[in-house]
C-alpha positions as CSV (number, residue, x, y, z in Angstrom):
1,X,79.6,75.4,124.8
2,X,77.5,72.9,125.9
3,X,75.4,70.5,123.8
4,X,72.6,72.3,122.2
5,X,69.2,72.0,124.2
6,X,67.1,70.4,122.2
7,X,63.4,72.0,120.9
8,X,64.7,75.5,121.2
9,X,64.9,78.1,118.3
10,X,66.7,80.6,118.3
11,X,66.3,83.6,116.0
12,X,69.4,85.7,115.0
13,X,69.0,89.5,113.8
14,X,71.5,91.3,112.2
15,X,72.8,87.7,110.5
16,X,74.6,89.6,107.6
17,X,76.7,91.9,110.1
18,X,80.1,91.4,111.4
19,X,79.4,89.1,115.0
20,X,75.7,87.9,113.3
21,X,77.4,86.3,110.6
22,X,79.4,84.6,112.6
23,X,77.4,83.9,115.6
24,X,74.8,81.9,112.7
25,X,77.8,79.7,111.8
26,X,78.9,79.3,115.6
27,X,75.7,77.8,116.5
28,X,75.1,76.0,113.5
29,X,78.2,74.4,113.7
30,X,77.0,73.4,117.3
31,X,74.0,71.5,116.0
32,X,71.4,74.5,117.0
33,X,68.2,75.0,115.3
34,X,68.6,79.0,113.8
35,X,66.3,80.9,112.0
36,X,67.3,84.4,111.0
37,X,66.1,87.5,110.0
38,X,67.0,89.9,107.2
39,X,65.4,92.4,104.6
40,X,66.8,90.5,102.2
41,X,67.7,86.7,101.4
42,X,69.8,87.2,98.3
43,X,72.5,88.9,100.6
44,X,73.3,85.5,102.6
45,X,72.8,82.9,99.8
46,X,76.7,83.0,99.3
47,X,77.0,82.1,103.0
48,X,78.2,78.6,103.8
49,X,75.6,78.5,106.3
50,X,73.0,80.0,104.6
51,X,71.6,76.2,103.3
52,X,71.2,75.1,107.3
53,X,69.3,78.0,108.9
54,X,66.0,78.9,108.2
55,X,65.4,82.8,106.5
56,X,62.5,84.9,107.8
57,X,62.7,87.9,105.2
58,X,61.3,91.1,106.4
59,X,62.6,94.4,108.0
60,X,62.8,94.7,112.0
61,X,60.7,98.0,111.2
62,X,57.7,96.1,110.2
63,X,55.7,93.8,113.6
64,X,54.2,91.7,111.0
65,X,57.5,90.8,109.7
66,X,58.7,90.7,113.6
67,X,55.4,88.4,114.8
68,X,56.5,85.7,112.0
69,X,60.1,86.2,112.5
70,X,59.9,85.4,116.4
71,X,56.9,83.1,116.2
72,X,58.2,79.7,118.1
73,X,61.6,81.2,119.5
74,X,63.1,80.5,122.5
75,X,66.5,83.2,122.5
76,X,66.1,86.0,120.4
77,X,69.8,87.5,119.3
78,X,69.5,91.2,118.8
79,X,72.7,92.3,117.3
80,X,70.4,95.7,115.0
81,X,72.6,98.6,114.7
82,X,71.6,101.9,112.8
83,X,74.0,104.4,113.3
84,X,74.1,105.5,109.9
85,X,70.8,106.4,109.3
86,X,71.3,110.0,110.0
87,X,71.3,112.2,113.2
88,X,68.3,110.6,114.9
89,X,69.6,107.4,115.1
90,X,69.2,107.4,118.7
91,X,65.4,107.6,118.2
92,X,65.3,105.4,115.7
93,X,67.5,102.8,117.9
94,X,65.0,103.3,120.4
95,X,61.3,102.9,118.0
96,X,63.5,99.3,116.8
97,X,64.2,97.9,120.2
98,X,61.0,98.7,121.6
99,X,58.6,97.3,118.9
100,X,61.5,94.0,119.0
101,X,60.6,93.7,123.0
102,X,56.9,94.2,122.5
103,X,56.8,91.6,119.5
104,X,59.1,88.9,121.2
105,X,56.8,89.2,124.8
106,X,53.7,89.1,122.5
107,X,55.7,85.7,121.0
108,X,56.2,84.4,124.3
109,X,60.5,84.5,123.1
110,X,61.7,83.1,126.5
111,X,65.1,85.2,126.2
112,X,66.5,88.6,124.2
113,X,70.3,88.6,124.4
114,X,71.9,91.7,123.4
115,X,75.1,92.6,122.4
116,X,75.4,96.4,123.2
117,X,78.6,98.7,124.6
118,X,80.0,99.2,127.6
119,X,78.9,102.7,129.1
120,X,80.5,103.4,132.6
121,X,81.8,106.7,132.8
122,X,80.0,109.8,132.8
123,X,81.3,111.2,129.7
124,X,80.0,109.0,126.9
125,X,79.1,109.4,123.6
126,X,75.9,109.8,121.9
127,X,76.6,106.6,120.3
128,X,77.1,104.8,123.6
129,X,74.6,106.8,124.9
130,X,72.1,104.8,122.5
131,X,73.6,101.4,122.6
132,X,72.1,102.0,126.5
133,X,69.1,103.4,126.1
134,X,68.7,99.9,123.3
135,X,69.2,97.6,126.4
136,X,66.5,99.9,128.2
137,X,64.2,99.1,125.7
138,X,64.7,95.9,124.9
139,X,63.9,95.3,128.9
140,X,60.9,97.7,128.8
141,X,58.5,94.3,128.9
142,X,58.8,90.8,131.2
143,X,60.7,88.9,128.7
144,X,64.1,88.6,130.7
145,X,67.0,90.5,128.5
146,X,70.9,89.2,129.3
147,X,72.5,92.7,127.8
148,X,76.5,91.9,127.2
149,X,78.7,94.9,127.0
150,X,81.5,94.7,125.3
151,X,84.3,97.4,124.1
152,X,86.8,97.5,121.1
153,X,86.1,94.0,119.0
154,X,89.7,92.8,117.9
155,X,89.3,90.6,114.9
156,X,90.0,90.5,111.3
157,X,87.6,92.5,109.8
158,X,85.4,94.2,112.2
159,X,85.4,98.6,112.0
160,X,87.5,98.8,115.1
161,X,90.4,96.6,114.2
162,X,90.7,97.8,110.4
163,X,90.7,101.4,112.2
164,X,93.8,100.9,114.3
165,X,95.4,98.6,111.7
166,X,95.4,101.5,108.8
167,X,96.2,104.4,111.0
168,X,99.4,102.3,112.6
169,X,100.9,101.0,108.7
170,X,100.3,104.3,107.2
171,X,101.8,106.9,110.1
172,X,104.5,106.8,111.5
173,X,104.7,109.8,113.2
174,X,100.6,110.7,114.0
175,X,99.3,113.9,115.6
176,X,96.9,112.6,117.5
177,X,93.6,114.0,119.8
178,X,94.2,113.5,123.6
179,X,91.6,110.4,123.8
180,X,94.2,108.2,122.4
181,X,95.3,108.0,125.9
182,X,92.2,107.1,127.6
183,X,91.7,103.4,128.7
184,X,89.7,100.4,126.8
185,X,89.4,97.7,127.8
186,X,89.6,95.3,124.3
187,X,88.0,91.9,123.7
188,X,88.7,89.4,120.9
189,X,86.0,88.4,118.8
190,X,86.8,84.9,119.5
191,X,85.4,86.0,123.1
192,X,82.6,88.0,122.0
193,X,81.0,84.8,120.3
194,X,82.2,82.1,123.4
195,X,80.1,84.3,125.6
196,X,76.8,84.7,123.1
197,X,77.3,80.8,122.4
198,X,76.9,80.1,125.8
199,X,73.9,82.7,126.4
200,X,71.8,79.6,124.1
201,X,72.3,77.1,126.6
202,X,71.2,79.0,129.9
203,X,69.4,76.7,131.8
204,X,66.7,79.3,133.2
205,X,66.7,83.3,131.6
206,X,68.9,85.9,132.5
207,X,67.7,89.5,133.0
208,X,70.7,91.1,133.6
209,X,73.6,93.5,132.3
210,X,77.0,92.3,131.9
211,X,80.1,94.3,131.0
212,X,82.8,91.8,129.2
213,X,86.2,92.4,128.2
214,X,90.0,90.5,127.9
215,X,92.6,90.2,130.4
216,X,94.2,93.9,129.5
217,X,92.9,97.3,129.9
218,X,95.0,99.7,128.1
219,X,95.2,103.2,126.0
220,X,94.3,103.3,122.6
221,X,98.2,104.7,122.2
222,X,99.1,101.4,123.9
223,X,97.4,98.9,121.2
224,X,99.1,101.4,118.3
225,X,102.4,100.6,119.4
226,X,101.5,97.0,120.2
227,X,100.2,96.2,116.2
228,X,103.3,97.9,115.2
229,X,105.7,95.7,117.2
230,X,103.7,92.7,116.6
231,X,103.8,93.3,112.4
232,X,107.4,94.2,112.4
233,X,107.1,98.0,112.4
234,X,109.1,100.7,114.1
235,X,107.9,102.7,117.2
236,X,105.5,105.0,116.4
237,X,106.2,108.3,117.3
238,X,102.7,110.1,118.7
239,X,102.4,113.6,118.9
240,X,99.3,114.6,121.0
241,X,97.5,117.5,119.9
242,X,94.3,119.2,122.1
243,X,92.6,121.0,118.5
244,X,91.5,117.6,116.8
245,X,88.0,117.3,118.0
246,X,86.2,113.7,117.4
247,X,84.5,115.7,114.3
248,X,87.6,116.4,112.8
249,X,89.2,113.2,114.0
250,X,86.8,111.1,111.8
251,X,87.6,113.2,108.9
252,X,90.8,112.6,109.5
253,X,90.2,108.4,109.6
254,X,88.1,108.6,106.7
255,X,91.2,110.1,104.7
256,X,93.7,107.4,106.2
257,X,91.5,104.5,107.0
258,X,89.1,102.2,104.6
259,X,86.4,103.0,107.6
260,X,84.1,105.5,105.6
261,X,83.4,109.1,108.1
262,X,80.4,107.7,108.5
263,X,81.4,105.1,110.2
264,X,84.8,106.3,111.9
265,X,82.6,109.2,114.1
266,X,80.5,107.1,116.5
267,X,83.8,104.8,116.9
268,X,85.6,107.9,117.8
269,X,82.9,109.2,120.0
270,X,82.8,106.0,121.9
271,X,86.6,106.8,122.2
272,X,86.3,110.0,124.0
273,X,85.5,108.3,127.4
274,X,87.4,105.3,128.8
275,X,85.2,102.1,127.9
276,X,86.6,100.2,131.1
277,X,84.0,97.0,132.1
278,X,83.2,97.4,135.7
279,X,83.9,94.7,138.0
280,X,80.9,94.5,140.1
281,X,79.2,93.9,136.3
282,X,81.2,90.3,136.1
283,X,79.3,87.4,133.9
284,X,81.7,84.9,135.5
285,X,78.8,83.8,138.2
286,X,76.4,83.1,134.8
287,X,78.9,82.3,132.0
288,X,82.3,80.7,133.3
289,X,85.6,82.5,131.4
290,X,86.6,80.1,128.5
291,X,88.9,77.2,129.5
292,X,92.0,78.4,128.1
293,X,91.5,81.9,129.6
294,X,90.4,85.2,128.0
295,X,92.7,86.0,124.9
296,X,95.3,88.7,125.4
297,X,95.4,91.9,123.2
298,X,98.7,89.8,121.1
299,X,97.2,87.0,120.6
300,X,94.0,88.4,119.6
301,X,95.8,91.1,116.8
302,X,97.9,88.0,115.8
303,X,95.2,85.8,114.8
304,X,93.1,88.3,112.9
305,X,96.5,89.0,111.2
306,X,97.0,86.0,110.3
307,X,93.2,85.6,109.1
308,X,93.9,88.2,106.8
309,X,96.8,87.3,105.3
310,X,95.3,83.3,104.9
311,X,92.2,85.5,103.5
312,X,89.9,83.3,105.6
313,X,88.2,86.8,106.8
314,X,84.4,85.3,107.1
315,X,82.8,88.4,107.9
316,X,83.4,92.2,107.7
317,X,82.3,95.7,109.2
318,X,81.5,96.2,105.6
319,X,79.1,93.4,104.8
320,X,76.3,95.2,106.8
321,X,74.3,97.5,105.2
322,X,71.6,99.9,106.8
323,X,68.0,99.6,105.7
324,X,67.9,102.8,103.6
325,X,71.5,102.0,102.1
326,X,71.8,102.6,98.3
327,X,72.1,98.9,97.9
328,X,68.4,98.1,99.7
329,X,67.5,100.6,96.9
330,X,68.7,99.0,94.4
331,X,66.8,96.0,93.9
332,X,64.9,95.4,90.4
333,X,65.8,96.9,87.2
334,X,64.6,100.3,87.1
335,X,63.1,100.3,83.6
336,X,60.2,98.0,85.0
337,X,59.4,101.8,86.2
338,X,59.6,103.5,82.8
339,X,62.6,105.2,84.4
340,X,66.0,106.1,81.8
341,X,68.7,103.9,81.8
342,X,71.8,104.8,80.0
343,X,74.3,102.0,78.8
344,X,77.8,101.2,77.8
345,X,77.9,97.9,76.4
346,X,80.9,96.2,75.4
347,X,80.7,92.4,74.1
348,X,83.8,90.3,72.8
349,X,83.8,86.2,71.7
350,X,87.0,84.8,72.1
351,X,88.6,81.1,72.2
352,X,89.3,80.7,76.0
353,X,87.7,78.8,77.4
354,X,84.8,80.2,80.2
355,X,86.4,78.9,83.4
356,X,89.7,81.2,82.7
357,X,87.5,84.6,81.6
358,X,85.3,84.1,84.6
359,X,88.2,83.2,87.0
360,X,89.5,87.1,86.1
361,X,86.0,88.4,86.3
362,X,85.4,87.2,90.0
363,X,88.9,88.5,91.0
364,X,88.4,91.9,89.8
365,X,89.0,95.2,92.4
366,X,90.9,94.9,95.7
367,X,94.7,94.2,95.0
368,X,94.0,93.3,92.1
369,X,92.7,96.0,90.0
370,X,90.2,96.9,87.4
371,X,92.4,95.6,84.5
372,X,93.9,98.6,83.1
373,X,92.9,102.5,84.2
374,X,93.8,102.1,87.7
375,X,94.8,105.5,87.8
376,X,91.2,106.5,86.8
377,X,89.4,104.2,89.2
378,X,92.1,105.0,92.0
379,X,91.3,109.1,91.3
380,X,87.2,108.5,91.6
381,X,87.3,106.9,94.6
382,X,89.5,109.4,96.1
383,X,86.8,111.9,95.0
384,X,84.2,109.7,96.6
385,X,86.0,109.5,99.6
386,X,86.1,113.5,100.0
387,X,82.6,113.5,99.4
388,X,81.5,111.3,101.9
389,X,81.6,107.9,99.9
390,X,82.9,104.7,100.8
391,X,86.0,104.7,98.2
392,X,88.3,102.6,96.8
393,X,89.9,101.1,100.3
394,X,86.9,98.6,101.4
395,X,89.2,96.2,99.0
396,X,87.7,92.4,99.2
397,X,87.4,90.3,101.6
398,X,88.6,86.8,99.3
399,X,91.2,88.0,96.9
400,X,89.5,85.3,94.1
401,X,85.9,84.8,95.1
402,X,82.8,86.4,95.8
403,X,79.5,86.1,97.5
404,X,76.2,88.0,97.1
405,X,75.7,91.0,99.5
406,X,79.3,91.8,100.7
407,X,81.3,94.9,99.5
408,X,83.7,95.1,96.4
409,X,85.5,98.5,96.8
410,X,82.8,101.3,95.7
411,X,80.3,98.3,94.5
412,X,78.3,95.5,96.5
413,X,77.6,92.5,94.9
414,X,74.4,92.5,94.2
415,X,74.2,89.1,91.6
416,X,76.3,86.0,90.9
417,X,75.9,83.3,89.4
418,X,78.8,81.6,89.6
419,X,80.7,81.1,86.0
420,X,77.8,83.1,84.2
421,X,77.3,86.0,85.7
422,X,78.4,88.9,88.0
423,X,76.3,92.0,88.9
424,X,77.8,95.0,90.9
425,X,76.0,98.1,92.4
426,X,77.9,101.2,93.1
427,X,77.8,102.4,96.7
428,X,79.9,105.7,95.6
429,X,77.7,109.0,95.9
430,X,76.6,109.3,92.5
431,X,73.9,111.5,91.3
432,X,71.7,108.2,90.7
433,X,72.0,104.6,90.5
434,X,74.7,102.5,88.8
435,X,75.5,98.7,88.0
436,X,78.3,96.4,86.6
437,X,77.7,93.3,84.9
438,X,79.1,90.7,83.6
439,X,77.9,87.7,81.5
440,X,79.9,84.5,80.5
441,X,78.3,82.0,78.2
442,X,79.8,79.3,76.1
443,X,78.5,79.4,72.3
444,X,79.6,77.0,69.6
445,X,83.2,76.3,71.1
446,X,83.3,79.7,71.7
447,X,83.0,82.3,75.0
448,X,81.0,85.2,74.8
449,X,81.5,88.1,77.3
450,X,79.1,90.7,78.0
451,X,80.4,93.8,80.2
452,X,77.8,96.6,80.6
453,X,77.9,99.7,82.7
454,X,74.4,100.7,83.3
455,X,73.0,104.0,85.5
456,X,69.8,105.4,86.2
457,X,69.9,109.3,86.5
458,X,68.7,111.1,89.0
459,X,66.9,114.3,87.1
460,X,68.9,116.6,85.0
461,X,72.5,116.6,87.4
462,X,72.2,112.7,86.2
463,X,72.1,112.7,83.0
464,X,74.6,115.4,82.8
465,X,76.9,113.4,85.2
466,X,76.4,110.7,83.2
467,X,77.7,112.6,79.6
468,X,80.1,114.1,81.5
469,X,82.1,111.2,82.3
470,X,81.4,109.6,78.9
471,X,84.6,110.6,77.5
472,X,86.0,108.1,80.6
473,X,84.1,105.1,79.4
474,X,85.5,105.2,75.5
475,X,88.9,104.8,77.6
476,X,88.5,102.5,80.3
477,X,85.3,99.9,79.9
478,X,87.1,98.6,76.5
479,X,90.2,98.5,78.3
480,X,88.9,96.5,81.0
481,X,87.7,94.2,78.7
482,X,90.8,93.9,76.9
483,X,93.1,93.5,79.8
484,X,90.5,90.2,81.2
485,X,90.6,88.8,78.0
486,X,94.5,89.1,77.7
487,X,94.7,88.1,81.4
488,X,92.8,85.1,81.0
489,X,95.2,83.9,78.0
490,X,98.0,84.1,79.7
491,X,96.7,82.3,82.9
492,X,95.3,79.7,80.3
């Protein structure tokens, strides 16, 4: 990338999402001047970046919050998905890009860039389908809209790559729908942001659609057998079957895969047609190919491998939430409502010292576990998952440490204060809402810990839930507390 330009802004939507997250620390690490968009600041403030860039909170829903948002900007970054917000997404995709254009023309925003999907052949999706119809919108008014379209995003953490990661480790031998063997054409995210770096340093706008992609186009089969090769597995042995529809496919990924149903159908959908980037669509004219050349499929599965096992994963598909998510919800404490809150409470004062208690406490979930009762925890989130919920298999994305906003298994964080305090919500269907928390204090040479499980029914089904499982809690919350305590001595 070129050397910033100076007196340009450039606003960034979508800033706690996979590419947004990283496409803020990109450009400020190139010296750009970023402001960014969200519903709500608490879920950057653990960023690294989050001290450099300026927040504009407020929902892309609202044009007040859009008018102040875009006010000043030269490149507006519109990386807004909302797939899961039902079966009218598409309409609601639309509504979102078209208030964005009118607000950024009515702003005088110089240039929208758009990260949307590559849409080619005849067959697509509804999903890809949308991700069109987005760019349509977003070009509806004269401010000039540079639309890149990419396909599968290879990279640790992103939906598509944790996809084909789980389904090639767990199976072996896979019964498969026929679209495994249509052609995609793969791009490593390393690629994704050289080409939206570049898009802030255009000398004049760019109204325009681009299709981008690496140097291989290949079957979904093809990249299976690839990752298994490349982490030291056997052939794969794939059996393809005609009945497994992209309905019952995602079922099927939402049993093997941490990629909730949810999640896994519009990624199958987009799966059904070959998501090939068409020649005659080249950005090479605009933006020249990196120096080094486009990563391969290899190299690109190799790094986020090795990302994964450094655990220096700075974003995932699971830090994004949509705006009528549980967590959105969740924010204040209910009671300021006169609404019931039922508690479990646990409290225990102990000689070890703070540092060691808390250092268990912000490890908690993922490989580690819940300190005792895994069985128990492992057994609700398999029920989650066959309801719909997220489960146990979102793991972490730092085996030790936290940040506000990203996902914790079932829970996001929703608090932290680091070496006081910890504050999960539970993003598992629930009959109501639900919170962890933890509190470390240091009293008279001593350490107090507080651990209390808190939920909010939702009518009678609530509260009944909530007696229900009260047997459970006797059993596990004063293990768990037990087990950090006894952890945290022996690590002392």
């Amino acid at each position: 990338m070129s050397a910033p330009i100076e007196f340009r802004k450039y606003l960034i939507t979508g800033a706690s999402g996979y590419v947004g997250g990283r496409l803020v620390k990109a450009l400020v690490d190139e010296g750009c001047d970023i402001r960014i968009l969200v519903r709500d600041r608490n879920k950057v403030k653990g960023q690294p970046w989050a001290s450099a860039v300026e927040i504009s909170e407020g929902s892309a829903q609202n044009r007040a919050d859009l008018d102040a948002a875009l006010k000043g900007v030269h490149t507006a970054y519109y990386l807004l998905h909302s797939i899961n917000l039902g079966p009218n997404f598409h309409e609601i995709e639309a509504q979102m890009a078209r208030d964005f254009a009118q607000a950024a023309e009515a702003a005088g925003v110089a240039q929208i860039v758009y990260l949307g999907g590559i849409a080619n052949d005849v067959n697509i999706s509804k999903h890809l389908a949308s991700r069109a119809r987005t760019g349509t919108e977003l070009a509806s008014t004269s401010v000039p809209v540079m639309e890149l379209r990419a396909g599968i995003i290879i990279g640790s953490g992103s939906a598509s790559f944790e996809m084909l990661r789980h389904l090639t480790h767990r199976l072996p031998i896979m019964t498969t729908p026929k679209w495994v063997m249509n052609r995609t054409h793969p791009i490593a995210i390393r690629d994704i942001l050289y080409y939206l770096k570049n898009a802030a340093v255009l000398k004049q706008p760019v109204g325009r659609t681009f299709d981008i992609g690496g140097p291989e186009v290949l079957t979904y089969a093809d990249m299976m057998q690839k990752f298994a090769k490349l982490s030291g597995l056997k052939k794969r042995l794939i059996i393809k079957i005609p009945v497994l529809t992209p309905g019952l496919s995602s079922l099927w990924i939402g049993l093997v895969t941490p990629v909730p149903t949810a999640l896994a159908r519009p990624l199958v959908g987009s799966l059904i047609s070959e998501v090939v980037a068409d020649p005659a669509k080249s950005i090479d004219a605009v933006i020249a190919p990196p120096p080094e050349g486009l990563t391969d499929v290899a190299t690109a599965i190799n790094l986020a491998l090795s990302k994964i096992i450094d655990h220096h994963v700075e974003t995932r598909w699971s830090d994004a939430t949509s705006p009528t998510a549980p967590w959105q919800k969740a924010q204040g404490d209910p009671e300021w409502a006169g609404e019931t809150v039922l508690r479990d409470r646990r409290e225990v004062v102990t000689d070890i010292r703070a540092e060691k208690i808390w250092r268990q406490i912000e490890g908690i979930g993922g490989e580690h576990g819940w300190f005792g009762s895994d069985f128990l925890w492992w057994a609700r989130g398999v029920l989650d998952r066959f309801v719909g919920g997220v489960g146990l298999r979102r793991g972490r994305r730092d085996p030790d440490y936290l940040r506000v906003g990203e996902s914790l298994d079932f829970w996001r964080v929703e608090a932290l204060e680091q070496g006081h305090r910890l504050k999960l919500y539970a993003e598992m269907v629930l009959p109501g809402k639900a919170w962890l928390e933890f509190v470390v204090s240091q009293e008279n040479g001593k350490t107090r810990i507080v651990q209390e499980a808190s939920f909010n029914p939702r009518g009678l089904g609530g509260q009944l839930y909530w007696y229900a499982t009260a047997p459970f809690h006797f059993f596990v919350f004063p293990t768990m507390l037990r087990n950090i305590v006894k952890k945290a001595a022996k690590g002392a």
